[in-house]
C-alpha positions in Angstrom: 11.7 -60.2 -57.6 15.3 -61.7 -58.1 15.2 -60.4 -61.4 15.7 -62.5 -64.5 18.3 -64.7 -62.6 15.5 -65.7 -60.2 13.4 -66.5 -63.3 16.0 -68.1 -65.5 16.2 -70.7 -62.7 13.0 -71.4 -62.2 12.5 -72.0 -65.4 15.5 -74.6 -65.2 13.6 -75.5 -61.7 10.7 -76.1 -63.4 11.7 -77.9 -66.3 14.0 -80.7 -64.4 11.3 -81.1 -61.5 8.7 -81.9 -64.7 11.0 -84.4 -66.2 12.6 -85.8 -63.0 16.1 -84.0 -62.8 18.2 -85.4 -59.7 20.2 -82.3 -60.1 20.7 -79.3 -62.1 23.2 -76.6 -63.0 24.3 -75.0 -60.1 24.6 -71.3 -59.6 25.6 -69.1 -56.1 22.4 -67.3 -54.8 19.8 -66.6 -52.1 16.4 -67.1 -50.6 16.2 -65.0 -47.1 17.3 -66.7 -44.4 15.6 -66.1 -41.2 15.9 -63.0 -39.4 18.4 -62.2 -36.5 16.2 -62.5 -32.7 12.9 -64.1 -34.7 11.6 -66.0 -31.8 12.3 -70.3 -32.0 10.2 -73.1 -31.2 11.2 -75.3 -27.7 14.1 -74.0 -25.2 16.4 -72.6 -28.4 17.4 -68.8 -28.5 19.5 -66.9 -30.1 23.4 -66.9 -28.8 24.7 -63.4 -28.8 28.3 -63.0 -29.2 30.9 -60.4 -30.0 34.1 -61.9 -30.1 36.7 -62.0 -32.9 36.7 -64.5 -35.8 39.6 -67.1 -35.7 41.2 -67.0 -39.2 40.9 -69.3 -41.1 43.1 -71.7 -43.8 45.1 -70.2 -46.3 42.9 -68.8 -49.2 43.4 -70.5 -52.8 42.8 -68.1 -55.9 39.8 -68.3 -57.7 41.0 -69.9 -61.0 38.9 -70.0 -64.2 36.1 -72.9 -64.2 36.1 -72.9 -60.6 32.9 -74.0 -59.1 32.6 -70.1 -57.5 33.0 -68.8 -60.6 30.0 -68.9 -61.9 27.7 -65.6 -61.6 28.2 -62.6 -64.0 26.0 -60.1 -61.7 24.7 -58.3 -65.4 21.2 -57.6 -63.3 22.5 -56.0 -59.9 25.0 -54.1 -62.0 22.8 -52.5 -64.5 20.2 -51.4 -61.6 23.0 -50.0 -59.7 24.3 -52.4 -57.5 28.5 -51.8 -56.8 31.5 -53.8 -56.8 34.7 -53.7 -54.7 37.6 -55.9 -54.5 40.1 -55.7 -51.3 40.9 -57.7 -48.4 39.1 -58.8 -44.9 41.0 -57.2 -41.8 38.2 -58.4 -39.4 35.7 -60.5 -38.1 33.1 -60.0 -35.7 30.7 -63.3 -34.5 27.5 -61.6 -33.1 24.8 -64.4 -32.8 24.3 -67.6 -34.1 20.6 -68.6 -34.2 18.3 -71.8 -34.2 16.6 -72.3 -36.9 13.0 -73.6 -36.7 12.3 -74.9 -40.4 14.0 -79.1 -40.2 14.9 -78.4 -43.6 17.3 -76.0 -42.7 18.2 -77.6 -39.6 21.7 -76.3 -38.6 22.2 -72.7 -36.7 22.7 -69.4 -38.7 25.5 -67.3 -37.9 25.4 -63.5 -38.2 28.0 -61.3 -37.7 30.1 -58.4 -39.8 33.4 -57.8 -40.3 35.9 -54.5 -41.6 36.7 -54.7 -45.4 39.6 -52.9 -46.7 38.5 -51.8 -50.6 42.1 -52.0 -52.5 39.6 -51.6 -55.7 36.5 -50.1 -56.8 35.6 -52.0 -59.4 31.8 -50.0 -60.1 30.4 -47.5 -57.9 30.9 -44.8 -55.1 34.9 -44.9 -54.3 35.4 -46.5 -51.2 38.6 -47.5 -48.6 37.0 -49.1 -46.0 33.7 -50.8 -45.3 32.2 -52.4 -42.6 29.5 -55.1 -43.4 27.1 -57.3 -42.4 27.2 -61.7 -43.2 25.3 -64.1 -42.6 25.7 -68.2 -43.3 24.8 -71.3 -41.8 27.4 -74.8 -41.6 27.4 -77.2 -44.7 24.6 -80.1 -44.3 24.8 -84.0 -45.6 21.4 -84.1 -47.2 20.2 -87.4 -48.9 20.0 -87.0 -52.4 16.2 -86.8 -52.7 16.4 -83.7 -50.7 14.5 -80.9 -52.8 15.9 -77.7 -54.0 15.2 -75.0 -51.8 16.5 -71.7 -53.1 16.5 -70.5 -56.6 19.6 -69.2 -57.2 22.8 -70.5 -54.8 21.3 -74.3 -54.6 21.6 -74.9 -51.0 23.8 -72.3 -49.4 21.4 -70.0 -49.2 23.6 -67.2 -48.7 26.3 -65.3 -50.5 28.8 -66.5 -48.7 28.1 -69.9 -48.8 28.7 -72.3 -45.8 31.3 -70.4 -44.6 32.4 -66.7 -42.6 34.7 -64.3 -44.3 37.7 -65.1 -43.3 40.5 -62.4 -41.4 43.0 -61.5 -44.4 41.0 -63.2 -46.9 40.4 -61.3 -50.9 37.6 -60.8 -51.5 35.6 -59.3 -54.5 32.0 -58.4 -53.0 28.9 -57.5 -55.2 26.7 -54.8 -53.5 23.1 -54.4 -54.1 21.8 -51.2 -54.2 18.1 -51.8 -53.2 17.7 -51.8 -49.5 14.6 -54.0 -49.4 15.9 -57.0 -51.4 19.1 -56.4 -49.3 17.0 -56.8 -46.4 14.4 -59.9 -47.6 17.9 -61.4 -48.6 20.2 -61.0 -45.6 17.7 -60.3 -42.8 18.4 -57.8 -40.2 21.8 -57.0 -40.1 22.8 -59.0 -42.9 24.0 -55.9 -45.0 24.0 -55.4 -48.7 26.1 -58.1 -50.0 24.9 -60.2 -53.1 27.4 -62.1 -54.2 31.2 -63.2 -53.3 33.8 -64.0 -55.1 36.8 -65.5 -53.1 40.4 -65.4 -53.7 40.3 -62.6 -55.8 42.4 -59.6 -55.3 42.4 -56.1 -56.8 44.5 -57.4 -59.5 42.5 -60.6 -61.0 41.5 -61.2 -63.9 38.3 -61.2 -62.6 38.1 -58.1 -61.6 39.8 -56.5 -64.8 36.8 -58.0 -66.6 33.8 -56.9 -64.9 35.4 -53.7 -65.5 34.9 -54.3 -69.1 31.8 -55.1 -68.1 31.2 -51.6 -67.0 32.5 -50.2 -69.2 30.5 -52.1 -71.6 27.4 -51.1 -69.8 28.2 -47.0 -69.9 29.9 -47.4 -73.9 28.0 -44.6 -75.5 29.1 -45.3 -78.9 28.0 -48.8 -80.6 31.9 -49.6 -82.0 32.8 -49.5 -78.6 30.2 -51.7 -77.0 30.4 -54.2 -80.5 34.1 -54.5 -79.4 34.1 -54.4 -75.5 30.8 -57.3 -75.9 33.4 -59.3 -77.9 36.2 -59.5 -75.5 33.3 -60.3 -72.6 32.1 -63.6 -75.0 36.5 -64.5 -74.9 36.7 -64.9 -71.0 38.5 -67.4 -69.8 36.0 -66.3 -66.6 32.7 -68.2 -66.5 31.2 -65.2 -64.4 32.3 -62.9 -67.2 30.5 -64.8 -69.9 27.6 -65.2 -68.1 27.1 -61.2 -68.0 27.3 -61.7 -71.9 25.2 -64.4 -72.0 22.2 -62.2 -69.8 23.1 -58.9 -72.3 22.4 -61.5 -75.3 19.0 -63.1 -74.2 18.1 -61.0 -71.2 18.9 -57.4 -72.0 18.1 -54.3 -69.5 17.0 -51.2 -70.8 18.7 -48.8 -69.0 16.6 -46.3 -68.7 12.9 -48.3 -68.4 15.0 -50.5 -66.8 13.0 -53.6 -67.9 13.9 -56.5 -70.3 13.3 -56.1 -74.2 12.3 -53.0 -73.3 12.4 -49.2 -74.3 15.7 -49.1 -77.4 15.5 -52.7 -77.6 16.0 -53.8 -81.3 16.2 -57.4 -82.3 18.1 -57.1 -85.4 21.1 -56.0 -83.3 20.1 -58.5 -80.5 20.6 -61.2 -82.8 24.1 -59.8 -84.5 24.8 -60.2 -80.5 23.3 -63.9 -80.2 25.3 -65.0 -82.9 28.6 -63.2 -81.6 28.1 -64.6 -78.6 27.3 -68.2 -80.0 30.4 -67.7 -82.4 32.9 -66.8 -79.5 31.9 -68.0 -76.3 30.2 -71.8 -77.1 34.0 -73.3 -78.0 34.7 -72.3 -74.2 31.9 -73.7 -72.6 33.4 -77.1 -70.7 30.4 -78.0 -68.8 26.3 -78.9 -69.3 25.0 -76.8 -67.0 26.6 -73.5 -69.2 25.1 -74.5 -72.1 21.8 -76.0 -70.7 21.4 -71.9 -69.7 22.5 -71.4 -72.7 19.6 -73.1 -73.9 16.8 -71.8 -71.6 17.9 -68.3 -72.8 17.0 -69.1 -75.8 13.7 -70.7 -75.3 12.8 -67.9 -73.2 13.8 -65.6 -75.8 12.0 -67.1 -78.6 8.8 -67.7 -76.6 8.9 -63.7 -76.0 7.2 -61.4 -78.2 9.8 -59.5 -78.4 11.5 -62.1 -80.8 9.0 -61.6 -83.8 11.6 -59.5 -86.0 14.9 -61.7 -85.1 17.3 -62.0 -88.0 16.7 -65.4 -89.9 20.2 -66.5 -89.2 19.7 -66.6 -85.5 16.4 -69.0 -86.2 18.9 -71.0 -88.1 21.2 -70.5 -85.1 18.6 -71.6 -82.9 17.4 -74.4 -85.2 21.2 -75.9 -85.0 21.6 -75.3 -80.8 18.2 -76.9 -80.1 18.6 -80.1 -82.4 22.4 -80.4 -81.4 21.2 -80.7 -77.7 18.8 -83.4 -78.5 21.0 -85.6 -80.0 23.6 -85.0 -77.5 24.0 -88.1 -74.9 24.3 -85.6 -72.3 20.6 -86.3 -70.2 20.6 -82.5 -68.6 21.2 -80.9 -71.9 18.6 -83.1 -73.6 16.1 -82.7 -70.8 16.5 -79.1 -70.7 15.8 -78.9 -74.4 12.8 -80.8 -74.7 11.5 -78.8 -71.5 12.1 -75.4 -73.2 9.9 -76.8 -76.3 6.9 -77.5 -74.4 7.3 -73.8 -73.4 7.7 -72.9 -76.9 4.6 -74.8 -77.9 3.2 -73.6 -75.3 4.0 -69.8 -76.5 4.1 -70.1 -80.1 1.8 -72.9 -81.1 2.9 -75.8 -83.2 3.1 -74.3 -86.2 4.8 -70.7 -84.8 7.6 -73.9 -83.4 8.1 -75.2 -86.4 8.4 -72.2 -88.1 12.1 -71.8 -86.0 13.1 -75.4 -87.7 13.3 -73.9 -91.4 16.3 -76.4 -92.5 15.5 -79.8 -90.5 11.2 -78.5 -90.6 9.1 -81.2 -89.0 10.7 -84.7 -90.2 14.2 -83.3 -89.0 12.5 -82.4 -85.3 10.6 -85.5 -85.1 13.6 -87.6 -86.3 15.7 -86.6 -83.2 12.4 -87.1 -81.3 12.2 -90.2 -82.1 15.7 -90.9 -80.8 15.3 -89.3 -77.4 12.2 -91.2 -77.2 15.0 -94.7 -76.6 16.7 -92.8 -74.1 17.3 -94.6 -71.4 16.3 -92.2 -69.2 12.4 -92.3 -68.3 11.8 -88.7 -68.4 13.6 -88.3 -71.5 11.3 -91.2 -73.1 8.0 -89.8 -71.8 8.7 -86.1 -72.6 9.7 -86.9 -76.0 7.1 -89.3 -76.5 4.4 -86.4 -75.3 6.1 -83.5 -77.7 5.7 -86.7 -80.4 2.3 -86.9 -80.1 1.6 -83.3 -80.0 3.5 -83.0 -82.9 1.0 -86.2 -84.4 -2.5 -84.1 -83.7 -1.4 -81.0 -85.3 
């Protein structure tokens, strides 16, 4: 399962392919490509190769609001998975491999290369590592082409289109389970989840997913309270998305499943509402807060959120009616999608019951106006929750 990211975007998925999204927020991360030596259809083979990597341009630093930075690895992290920041002394090519699906037409290289760790950010101390990679070259696709992968769009692999590059910085996220390392990479492909390039041991970056840790181990409540707070301030997209997961999808660490074992939605909502207070006058770009958004639909839907505080309904009640309005056609889309869900969920009247200020005639009011969008699949979706809201 890839975890709650996996399921955050297909819920996104499924909400812009219902209402007839021609794109939607992006985010780094991978189906399986095919595995090394699987036998091709025609005259193609496998190449095999073992011959040094060329190096390639001079690396740029990841800056804040970069389009890499954009994955706060709150799920890997919490079931173990490790981080290390350092620099690539090596490159090895070893095959590059036909592929046989014409959707994903282009060959896959496969190769590994010698890290240097300059950091451990989380995890077993390290100084050098050798590991596996695996990527395939950038493809023009028409712009009908469907999405293929649920969490990197179409790279399909950590490290996007391209190789690790010889003296490049890297900061590398580790998984710790074997088989998902495996189903994600193929054979060979090593344990590497995510990448984040251009950054050093000393980045900012990596300085806050250390807080993140230690956020994660914080034993004491005025210590996580405070360490939370400085997470929601990130300049760092990635950063704020690991609060934005601990707010609406939070780990148990030791049943190691979401709302589960301590879980208590009083204090989950005193996080909501930090998180809202702090991190929303950061947010620059519709896709951040359209997750914001799906979080918390999906959070809402959940049993889990039948003793949240009345000020994060009223919290809720302001997000959701903010995004309709908004002239912003992903933001609106992704809202009315998430309230078919809760409709779905809660029933009409459980739905309503989150709009305790604007009630009905405040929903159905900015209804009414996304219903002369001029987007169809605004109209029809608003014009369907209309009616539903008409029989009950």
């Amino acid at each position: 399962m890839r975890s709650r990211r996996g399921l955050e975007w297909f819920l996104l998925l499924l909400s812009v392919v219902a209402l007839g999204v021609g794109q939607t927020p992006s985010s780094p991360h991978p189906v399986a490509g095919q595995r090394a030596g699987t036998p091709v259809h025609g005259e193609f083979h496998a190449k095999e190769l073992s011959r040094e990597a060329v190096p390639g341009p001079p690396e740029r630093e990841l800056r804040p609001g970069d389009p890499e930075d954009d994955y706060g690895a709150q799920s890997e992290l919490v079931h173990g998975g490790s981080l290390y920041a350092g620099r690539v002394l090596s490159v090895t090519v070893k095959s590059i491999d036909p592929l046989e699906d014409p959707f994903e037409s282009g060959p896959v290289e496969r190769g590994t290369f010698r890290f240097r760790v300059d950091r451990t950010v989380v995890g077993p101390p390290q100084k050098e590592l050798t590991l596996g990679y695996w990527t395939r070259p950038k493809q023009d696709w028409p712009k009908e082409r469907p999405f293929l992968t649920a969490d990197w769009g179409s790279n399909a692999s950590p490290w996007g289109h391209g190789r690790p590059q010889r003296g490049e910085h890297l900061l590398l996220l580790l998984t710790a389970d074997k088989r998902r390392a495996e189903n994600l990479n193929g054979v060979g492909g090593g344990a590497v989840w995510h990448v984040w390039r251009g950054v050093g041991a000393e980045h900012a970056l990596v300085r806050g997913f250390e807080d993140a840790a230690r956020y994660l181990h914080a034993k004491d409540a005025r210590t996580r309270d405070e360490l939370f707070r400085k997470l929601c301030r990130s300049d760092f997209r990635s950063i704020r998305e690991f609060a934005r997961y601990e707010v609406f999808f939070p780990i148990d660490p030791v049943t190691q499943t979401i709302y589960g074992g301590n879980y208590d939605p009083v204090r989950q909502s005193r996080l909501a509402l930090e998180f809202l207070r702090l991190t929303v006058p950061k947010i620059e770009t519709p896709e951040e807060r359209a997750f914001v958004t799906s979080g918390f639909g999906h959070w809402l839907q959940h049993y889990s959120s039948s003793r949240v505080t009345e000020a994060l309904v009223l919290a809720f009640e302001k997000w959701y009616l903010a995004e309709l309005e908004t002239g912003n056609i992903l933001r609106c889309k992704t809202a009315l999608a998430r309230l078919e869900d809760l409709i779905k969920a809660r029933g009409m009247a459980g739905t309503l019951a989150l709009f305790k200020k604007a009630g009905r005639a405040g929903l159905e009011k900015r209804l009414r106006e996304c219903a002369d969008s001029w987007d169809d699949s605004v109209r029809q979706a608003s014009r369907e929750l209309l009616q539903k809201l008409g029989k009950d």
